[in-house]
mmCIF file of the N, C-alpha and C atoms, coordinates in Angstrom:
data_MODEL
# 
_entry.id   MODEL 
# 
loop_
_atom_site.group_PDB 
_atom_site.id 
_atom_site.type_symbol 
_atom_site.label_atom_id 
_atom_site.label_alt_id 
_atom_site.label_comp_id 
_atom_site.label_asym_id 
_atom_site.label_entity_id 
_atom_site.label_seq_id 
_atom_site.pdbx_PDB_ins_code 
_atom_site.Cartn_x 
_atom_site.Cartn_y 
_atom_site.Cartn_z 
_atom_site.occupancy 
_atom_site.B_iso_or_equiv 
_atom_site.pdbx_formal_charge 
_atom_site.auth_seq_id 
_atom_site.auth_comp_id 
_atom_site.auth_asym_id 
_atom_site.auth_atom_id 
_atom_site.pdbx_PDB_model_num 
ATOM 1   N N  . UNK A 1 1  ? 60.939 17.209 77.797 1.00 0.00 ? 1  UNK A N  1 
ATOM 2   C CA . UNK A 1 1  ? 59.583 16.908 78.200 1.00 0.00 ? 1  UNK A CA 1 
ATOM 3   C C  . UNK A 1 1  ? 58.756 18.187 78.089 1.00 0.00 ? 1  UNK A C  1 
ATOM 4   N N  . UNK A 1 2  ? 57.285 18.065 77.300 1.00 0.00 ? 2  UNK A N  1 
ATOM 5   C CA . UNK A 1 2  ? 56.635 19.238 77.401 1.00 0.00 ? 2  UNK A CA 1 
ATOM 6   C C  . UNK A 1 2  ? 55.308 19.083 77.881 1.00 0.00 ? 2  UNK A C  1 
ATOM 7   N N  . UNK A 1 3  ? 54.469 19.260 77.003 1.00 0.00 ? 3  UNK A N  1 
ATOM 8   C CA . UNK A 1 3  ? 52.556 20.140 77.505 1.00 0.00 ? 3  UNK A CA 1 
ATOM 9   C C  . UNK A 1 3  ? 51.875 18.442 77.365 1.00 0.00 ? 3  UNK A C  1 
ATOM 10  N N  . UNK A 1 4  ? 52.937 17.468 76.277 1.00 0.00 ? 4  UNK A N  1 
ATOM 11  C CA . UNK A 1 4  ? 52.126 16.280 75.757 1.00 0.00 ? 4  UNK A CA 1 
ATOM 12  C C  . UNK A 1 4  ? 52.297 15.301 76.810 1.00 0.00 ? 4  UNK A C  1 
ATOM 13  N N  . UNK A 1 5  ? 53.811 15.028 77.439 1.00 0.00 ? 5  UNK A N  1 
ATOM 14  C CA . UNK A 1 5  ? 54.027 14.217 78.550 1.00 0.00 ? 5  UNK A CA 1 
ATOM 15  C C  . UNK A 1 5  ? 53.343 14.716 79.632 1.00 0.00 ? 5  UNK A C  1 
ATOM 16  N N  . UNK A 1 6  ? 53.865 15.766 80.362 1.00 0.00 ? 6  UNK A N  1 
ATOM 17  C CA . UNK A 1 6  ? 53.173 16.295 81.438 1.00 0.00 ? 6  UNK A CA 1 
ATOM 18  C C  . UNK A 1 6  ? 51.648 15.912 81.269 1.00 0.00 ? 6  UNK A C  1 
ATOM 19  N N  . UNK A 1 7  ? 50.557 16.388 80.547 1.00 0.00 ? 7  UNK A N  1 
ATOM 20  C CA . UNK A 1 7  ? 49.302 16.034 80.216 1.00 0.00 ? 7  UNK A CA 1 
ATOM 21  C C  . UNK A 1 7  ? 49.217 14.330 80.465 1.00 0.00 ? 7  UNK A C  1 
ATOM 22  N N  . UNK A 1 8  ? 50.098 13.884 79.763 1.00 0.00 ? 8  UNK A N  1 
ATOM 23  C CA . UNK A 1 8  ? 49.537 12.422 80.362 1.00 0.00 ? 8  UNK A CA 1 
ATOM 24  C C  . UNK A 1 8  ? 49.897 12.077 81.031 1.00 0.00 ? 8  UNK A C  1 
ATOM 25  N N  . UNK A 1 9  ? 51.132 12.403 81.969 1.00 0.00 ? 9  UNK A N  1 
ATOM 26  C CA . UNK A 1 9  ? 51.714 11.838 83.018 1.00 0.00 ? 9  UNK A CA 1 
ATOM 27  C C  . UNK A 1 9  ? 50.446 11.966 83.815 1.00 0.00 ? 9  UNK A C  1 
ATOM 28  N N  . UNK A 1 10 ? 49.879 13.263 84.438 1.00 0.00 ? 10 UNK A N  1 
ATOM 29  C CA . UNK A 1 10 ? 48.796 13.862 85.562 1.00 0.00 ? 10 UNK A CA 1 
ATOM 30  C C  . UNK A 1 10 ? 47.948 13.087 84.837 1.00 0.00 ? 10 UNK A C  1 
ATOM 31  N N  . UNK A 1 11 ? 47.226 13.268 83.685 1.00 0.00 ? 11 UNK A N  1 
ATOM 32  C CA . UNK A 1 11 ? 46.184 13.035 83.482 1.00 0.00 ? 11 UNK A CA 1 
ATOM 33  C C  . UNK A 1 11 ? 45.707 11.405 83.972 1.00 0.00 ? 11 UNK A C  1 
ATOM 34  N N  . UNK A 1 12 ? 46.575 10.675 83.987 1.00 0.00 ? 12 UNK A N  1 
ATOM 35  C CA . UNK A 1 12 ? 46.522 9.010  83.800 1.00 0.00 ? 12 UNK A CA 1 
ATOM 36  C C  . UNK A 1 12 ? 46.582 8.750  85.246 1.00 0.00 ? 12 UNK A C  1 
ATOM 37  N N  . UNK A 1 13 ? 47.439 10.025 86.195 1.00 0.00 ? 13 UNK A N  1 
ATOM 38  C CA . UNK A 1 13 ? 47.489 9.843  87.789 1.00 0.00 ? 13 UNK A CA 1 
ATOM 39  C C  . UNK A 1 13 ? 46.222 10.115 88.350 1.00 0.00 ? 13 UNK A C  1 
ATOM 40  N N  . UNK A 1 14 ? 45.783 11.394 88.180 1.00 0.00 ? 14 UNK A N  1 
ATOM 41  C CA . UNK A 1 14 ? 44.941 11.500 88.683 1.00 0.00 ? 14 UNK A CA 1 
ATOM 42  C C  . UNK A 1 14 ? 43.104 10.918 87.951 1.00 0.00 ? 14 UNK A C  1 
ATOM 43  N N  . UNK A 1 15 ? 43.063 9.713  87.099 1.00 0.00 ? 15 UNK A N  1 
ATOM 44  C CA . UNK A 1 15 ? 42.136 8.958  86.343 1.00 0.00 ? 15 UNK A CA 1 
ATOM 45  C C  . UNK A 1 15 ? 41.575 9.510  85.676 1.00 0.00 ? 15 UNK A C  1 
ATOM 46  N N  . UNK A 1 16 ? 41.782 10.433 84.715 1.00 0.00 ? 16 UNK A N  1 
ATOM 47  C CA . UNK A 1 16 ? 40.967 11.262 83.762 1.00 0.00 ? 16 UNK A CA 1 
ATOM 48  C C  . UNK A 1 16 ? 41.324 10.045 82.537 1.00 0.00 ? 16 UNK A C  1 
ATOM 49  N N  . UNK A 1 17 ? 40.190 10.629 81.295 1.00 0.00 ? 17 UNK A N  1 
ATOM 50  C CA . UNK A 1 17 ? 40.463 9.967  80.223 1.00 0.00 ? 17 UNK A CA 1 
ATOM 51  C C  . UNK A 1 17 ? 40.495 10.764 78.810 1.00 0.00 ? 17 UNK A C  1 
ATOM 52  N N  . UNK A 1 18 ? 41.035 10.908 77.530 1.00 0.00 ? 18 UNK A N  1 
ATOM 53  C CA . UNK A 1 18 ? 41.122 10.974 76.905 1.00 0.00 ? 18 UNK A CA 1 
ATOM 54  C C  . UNK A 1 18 ? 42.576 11.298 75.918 1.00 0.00 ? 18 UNK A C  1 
ATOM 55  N N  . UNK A 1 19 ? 42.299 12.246 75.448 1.00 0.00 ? 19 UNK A N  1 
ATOM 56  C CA . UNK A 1 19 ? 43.954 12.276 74.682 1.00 0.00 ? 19 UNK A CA 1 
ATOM 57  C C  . UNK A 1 19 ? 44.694 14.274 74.658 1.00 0.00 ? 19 UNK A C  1 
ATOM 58  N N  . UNK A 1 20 ? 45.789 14.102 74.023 1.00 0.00 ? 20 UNK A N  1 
ATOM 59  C CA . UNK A 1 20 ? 46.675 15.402 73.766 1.00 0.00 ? 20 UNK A CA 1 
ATOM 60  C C  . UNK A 1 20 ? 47.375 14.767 72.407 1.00 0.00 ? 20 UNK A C  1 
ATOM 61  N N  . UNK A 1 21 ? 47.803 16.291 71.579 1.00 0.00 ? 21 UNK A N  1 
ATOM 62  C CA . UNK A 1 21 ? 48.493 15.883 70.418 1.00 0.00 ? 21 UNK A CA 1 
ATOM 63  C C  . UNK A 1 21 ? 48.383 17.380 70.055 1.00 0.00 ? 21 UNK A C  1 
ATOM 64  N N  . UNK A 1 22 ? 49.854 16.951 69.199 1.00 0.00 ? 22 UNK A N  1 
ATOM 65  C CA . UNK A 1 22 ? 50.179 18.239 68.383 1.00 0.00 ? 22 UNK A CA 1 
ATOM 66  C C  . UNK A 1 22 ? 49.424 18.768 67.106 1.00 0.00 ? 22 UNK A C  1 
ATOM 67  N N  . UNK A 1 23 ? 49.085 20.007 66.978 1.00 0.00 ? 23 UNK A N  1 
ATOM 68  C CA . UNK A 1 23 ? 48.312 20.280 65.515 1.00 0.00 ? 23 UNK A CA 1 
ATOM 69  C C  . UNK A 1 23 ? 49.492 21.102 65.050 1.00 0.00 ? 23 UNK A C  1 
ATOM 70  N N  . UNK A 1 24 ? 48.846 21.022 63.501 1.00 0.00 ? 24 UNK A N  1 
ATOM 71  C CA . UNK A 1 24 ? 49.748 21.562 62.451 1.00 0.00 ? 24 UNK A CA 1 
ATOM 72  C C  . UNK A 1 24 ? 50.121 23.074 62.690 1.00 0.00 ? 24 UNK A C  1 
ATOM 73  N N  . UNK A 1 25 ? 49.326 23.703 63.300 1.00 0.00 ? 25 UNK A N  1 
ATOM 74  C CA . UNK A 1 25 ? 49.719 25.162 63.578 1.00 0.00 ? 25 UNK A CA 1 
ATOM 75  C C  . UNK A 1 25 ? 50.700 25.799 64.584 1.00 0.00 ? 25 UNK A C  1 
ATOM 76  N N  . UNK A 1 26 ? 51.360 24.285 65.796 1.00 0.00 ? 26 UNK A N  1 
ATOM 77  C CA . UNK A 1 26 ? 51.671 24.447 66.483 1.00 0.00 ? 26 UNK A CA 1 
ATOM 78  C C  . UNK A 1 26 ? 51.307 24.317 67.717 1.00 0.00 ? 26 UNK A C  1 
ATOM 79  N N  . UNK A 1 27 ? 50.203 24.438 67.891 1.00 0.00 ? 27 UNK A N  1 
ATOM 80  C CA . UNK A 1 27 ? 49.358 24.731 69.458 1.00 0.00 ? 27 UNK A CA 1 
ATOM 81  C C  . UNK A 1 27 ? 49.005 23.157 69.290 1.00 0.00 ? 27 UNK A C  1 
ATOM 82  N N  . UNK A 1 28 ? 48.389 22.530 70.549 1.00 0.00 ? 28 UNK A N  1 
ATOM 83  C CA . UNK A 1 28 ? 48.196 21.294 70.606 1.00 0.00 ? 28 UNK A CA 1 
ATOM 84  C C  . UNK A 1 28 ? 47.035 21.592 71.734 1.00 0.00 ? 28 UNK A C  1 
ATOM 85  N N  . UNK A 1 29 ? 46.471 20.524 71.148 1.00 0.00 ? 29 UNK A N  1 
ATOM 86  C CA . UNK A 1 29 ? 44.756 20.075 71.532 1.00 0.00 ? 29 UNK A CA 1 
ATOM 87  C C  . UNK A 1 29 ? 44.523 18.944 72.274 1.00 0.00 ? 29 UNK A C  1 
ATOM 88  N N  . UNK A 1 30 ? 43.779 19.434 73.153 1.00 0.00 ? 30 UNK A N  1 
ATOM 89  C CA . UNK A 1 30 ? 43.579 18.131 74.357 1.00 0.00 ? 30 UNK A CA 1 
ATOM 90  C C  . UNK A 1 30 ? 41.761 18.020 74.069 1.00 0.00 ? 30 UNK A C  1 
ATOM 91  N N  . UNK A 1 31 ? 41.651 16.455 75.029 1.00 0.00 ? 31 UNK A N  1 
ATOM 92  C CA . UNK A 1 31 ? 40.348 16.192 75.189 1.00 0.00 ? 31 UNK A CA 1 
ATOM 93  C C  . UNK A 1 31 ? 40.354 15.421 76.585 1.00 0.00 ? 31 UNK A C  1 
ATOM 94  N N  . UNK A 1 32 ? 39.636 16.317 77.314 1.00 0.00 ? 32 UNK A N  1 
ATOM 95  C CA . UNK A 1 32 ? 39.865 15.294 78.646 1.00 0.00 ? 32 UNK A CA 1 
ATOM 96  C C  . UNK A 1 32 ? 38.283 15.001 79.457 1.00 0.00 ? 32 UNK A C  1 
ATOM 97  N N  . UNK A 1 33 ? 37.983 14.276 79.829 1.00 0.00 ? 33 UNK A N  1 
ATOM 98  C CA . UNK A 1 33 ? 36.562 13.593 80.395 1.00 0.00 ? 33 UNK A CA 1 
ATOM 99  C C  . UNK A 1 33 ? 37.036 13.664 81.812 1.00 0.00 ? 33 UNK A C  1 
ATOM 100 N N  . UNK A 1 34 ? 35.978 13.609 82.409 1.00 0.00 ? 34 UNK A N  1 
ATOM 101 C CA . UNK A 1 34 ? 36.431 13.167 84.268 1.00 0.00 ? 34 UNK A CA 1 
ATOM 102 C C  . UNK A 1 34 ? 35.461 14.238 85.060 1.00 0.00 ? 34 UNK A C  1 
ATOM 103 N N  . UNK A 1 35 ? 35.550 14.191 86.049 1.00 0.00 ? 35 UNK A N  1 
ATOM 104 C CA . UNK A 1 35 ? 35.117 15.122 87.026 1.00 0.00 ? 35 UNK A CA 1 
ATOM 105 C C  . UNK A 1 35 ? 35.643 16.713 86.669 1.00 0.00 ? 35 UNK A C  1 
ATOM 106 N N  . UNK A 1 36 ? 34.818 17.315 87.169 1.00 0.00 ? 36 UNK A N  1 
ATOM 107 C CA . UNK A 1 36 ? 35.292 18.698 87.136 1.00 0.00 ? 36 UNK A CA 1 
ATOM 108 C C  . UNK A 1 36 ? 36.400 19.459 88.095 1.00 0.00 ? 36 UNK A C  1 
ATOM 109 N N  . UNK A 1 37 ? 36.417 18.635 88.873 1.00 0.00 ? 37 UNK A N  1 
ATOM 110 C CA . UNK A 1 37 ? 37.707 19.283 89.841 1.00 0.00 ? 37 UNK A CA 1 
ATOM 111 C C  . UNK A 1 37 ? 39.227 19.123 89.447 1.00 0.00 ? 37 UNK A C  1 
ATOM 112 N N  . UNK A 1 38 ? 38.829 16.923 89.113 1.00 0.00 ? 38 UNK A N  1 
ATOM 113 C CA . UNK A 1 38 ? 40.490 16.432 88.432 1.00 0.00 ? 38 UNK A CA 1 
ATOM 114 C C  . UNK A 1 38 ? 40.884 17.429 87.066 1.00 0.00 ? 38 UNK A C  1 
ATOM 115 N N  . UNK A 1 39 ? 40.114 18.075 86.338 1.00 0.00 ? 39 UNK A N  1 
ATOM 116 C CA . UNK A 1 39 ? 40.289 18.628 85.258 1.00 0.00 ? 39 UNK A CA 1 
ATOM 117 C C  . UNK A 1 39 ? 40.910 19.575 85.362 1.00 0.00 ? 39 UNK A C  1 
ATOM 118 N N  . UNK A 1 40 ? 40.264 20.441 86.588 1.00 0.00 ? 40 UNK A N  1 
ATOM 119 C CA . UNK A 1 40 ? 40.818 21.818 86.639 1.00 0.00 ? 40 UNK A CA 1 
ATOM 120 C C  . UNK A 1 40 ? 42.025 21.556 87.683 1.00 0.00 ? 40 UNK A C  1 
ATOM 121 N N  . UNK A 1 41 ? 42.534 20.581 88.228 1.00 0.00 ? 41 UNK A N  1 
ATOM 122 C CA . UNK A 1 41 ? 43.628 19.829 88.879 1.00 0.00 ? 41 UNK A CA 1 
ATOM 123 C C  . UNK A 1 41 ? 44.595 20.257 87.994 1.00 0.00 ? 41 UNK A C  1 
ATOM 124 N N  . UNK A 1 42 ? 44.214 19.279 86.809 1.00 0.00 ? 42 UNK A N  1 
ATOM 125 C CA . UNK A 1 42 ? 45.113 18.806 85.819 1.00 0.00 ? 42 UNK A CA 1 
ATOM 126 C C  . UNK A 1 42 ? 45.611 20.490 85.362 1.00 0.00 ? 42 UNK A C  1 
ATOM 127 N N  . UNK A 1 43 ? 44.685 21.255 84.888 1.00 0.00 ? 43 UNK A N  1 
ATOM 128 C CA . UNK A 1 43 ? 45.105 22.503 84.273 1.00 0.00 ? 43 UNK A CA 1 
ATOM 129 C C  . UNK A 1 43 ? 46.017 23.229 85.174 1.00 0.00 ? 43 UNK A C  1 
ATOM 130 N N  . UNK A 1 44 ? 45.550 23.578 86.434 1.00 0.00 ? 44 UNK A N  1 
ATOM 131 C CA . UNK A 1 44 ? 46.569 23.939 87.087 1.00 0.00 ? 44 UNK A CA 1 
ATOM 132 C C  . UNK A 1 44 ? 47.823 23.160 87.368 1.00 0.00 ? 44 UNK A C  1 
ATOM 133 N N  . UNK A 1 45 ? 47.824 21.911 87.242 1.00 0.00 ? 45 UNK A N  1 
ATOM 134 C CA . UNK A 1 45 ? 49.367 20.842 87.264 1.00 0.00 ? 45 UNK A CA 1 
ATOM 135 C C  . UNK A 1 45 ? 50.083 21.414 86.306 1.00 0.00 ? 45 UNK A C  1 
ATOM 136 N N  . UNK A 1 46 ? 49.602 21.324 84.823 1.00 0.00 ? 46 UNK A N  1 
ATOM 137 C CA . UNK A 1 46 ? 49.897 22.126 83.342 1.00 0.00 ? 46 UNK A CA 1 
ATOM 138 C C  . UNK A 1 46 ? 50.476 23.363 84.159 1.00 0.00 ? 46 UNK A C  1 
ATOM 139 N N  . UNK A 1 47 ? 49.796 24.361 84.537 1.00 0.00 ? 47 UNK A N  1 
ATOM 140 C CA . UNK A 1 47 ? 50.140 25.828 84.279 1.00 0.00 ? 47 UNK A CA 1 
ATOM 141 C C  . UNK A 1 47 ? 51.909 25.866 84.854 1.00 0.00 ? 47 UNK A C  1 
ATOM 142 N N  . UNK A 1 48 ? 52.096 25.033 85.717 1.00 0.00 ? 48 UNK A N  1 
ATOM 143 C CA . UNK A 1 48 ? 52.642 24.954 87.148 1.00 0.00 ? 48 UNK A CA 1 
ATOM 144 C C  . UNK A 1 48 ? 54.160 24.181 86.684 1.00 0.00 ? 48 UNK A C  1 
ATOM 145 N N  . UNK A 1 49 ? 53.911 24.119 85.169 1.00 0.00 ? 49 UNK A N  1 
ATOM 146 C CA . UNK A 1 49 ? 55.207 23.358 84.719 1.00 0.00 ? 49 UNK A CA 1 
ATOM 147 C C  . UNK A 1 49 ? 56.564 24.112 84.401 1.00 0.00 ? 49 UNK A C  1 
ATOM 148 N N  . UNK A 1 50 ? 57.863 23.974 84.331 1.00 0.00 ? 50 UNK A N  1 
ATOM 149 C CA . UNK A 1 50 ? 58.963 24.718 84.098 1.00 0.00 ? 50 UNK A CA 1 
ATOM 150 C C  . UNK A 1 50 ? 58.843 24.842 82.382 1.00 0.00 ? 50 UNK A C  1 
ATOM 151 N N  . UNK A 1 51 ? 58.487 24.062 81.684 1.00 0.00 ? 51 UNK A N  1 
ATOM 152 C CA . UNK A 1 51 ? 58.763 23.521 80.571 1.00 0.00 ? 51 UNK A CA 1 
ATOM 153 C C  . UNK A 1 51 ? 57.633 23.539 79.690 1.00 0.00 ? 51 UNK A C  1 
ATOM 154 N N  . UNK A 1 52 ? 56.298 23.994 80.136 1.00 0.00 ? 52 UNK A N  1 
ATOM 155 C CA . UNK A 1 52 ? 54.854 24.435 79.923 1.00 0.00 ? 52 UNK A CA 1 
ATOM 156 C C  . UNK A 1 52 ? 54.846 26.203 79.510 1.00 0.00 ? 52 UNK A C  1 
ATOM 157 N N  . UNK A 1 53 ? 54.042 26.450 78.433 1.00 0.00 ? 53 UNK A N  1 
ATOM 158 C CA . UNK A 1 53 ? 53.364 27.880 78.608 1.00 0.00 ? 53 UNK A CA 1 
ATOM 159 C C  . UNK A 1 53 ? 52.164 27.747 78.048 1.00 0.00 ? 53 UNK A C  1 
ATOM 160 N N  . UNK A 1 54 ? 50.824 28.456 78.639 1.00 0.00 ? 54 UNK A N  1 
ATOM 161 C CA . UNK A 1 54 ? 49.480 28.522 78.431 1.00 0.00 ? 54 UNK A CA 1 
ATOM 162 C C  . UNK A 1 54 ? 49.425 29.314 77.660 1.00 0.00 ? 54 UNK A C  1 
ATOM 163 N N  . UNK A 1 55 ? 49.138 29.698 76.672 1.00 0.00 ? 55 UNK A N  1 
ATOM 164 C CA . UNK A 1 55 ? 49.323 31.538 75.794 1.00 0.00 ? 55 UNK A CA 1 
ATOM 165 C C  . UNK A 1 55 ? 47.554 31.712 75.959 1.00 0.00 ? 55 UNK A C  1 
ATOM 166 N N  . UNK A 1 56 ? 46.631 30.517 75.888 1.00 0.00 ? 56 UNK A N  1 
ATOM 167 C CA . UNK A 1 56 ? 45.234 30.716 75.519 1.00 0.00 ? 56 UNK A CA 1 
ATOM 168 C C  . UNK A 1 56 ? 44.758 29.237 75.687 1.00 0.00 ? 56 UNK A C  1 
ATOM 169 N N  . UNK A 1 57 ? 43.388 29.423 76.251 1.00 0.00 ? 57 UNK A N  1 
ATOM 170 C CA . UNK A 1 57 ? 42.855 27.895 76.270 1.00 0.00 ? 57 UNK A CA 1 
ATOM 171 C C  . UNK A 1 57 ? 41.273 28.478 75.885 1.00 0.00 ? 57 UNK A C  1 
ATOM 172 N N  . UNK A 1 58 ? 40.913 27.524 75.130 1.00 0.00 ? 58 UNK A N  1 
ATOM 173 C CA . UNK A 1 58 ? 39.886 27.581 74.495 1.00 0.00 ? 58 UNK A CA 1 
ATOM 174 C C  . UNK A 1 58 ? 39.109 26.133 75.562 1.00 0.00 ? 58 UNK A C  1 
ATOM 175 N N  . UNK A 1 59 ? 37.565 26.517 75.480 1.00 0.00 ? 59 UNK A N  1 
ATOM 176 C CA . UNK A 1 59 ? 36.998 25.024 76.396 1.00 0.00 ? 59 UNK A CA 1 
ATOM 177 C C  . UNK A 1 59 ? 35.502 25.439 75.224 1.00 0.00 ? 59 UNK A C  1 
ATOM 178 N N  . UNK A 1 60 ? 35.338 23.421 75.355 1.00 0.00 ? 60 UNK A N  1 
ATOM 179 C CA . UNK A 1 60 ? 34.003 23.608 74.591 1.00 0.00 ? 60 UNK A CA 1 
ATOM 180 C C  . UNK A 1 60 ? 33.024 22.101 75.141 1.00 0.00 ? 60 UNK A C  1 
ATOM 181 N N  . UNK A 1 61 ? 32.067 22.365 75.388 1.00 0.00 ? 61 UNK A N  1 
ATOM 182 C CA . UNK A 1 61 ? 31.554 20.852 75.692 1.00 0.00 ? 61 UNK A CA 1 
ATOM 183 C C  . UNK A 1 61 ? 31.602 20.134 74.617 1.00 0.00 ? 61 UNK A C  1 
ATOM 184 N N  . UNK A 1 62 ? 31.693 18.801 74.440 1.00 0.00 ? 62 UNK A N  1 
ATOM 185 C CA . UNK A 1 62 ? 31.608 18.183 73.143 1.00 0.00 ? 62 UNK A CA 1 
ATOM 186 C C  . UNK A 1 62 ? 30.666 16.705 73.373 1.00 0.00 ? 62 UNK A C  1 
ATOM 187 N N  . UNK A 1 63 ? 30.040 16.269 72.690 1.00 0.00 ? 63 UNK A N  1 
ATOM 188 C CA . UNK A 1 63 ? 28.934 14.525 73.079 1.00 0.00 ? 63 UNK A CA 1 
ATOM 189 C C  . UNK A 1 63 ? 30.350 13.475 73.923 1.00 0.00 ? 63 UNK A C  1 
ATOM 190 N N  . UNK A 1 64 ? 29.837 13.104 74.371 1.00 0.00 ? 64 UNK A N  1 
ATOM 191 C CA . UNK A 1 64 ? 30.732 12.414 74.864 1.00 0.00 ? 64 UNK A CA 1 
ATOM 192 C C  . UNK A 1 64 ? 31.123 10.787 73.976 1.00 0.00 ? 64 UNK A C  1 
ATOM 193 N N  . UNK A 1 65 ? 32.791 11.210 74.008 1.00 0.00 ? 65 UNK A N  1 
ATOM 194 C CA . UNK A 1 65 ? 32.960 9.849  73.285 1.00 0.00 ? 65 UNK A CA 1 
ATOM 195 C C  . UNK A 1 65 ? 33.495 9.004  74.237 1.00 0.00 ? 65 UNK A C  1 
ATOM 196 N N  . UNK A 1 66 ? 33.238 7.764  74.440 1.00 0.00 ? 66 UNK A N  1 
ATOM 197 C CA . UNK A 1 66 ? 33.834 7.273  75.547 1.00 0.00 ? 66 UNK A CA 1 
ATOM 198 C C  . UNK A 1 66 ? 35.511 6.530  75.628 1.00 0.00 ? 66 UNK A C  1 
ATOM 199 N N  . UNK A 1 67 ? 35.739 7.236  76.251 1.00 0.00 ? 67 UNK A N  1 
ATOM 200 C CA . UNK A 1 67 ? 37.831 6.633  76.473 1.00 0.00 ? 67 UNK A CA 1 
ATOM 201 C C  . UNK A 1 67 ? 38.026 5.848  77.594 1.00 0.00 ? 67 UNK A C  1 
ATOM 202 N N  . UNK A 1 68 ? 38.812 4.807  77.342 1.00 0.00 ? 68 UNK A N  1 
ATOM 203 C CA . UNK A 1 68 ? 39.254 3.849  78.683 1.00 0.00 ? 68 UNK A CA 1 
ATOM 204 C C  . UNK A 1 68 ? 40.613 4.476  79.300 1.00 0.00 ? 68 UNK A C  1 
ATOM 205 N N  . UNK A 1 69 ? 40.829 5.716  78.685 1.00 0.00 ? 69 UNK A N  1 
ATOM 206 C CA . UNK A 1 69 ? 42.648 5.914  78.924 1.00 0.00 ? 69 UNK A CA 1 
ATOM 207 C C  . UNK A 1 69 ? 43.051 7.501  78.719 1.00 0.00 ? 69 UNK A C  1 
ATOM 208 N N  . UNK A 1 70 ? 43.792 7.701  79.224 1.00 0.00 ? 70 UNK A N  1 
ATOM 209 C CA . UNK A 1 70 ? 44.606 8.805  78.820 1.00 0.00 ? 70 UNK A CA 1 
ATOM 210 C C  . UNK A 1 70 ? 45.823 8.789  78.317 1.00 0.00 ? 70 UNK A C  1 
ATOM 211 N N  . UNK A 1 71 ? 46.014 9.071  76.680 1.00 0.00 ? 71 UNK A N  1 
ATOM 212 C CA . UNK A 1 71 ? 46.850 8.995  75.799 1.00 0.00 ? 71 UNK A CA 1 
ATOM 213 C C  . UNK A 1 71 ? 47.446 10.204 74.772 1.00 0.00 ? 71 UNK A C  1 
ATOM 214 N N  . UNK A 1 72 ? 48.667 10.237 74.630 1.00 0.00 ? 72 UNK A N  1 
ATOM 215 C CA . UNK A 1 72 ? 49.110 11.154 73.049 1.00 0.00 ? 72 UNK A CA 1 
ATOM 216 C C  . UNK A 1 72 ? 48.464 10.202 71.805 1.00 0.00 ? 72 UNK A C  1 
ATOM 217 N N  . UNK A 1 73 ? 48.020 11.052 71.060 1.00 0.00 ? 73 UNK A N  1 
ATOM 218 C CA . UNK A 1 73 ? 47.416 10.567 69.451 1.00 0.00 ? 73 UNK A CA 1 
ATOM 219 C C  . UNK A 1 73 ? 47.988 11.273 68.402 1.00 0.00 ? 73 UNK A C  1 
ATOM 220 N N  . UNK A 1 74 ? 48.561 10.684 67.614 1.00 0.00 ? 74 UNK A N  1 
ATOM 221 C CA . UNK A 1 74 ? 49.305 11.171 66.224 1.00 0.00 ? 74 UNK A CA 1 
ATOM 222 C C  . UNK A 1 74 ? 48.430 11.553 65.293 1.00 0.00 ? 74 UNK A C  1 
ATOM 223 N N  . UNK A 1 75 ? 46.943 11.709 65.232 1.00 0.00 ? 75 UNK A N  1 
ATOM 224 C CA . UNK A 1 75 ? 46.148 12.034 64.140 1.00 0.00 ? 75 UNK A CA 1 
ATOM 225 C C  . UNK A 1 75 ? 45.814 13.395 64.400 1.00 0.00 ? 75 UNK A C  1 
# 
């Protein structure tokens, strides 16, 4: 279990929405919507994992697309 389960396990508990997935370079990219607290919840849940490492997090606002869910995506 790594950064992709963990991410959706919390993410889906505590009602956030959007997705996680692996990129080709290795590092893997999240998109998460919700309140600002569950978010930074969630990041610290992440940091807090045995099986997790943060090396760098990048944050960017983006338009909002709207998600019913929090999911892994293969694209």
């Amino acid at each position: 279990m790594g950064f992709r389960y963990y991410s959706t396990y919390k993410a889906q508990f505590l009602g956030l929405t959007g997705w996680v997935r692996n990129c080709d370079d290795g590092s893997v990219e999240m998109e998460v919507q919700g309140e600002p607290e569950l978010i930074s919840d969630l990041i610290h849940y992440l940091d807090r994992q045995r099986f997790v490492r943060i090396d760098r997090m990048d944050e960017e606002e983006e338009d909002l697309q709207t998600e019913t869910s929090f999911r892994e995506v293969w694209w």
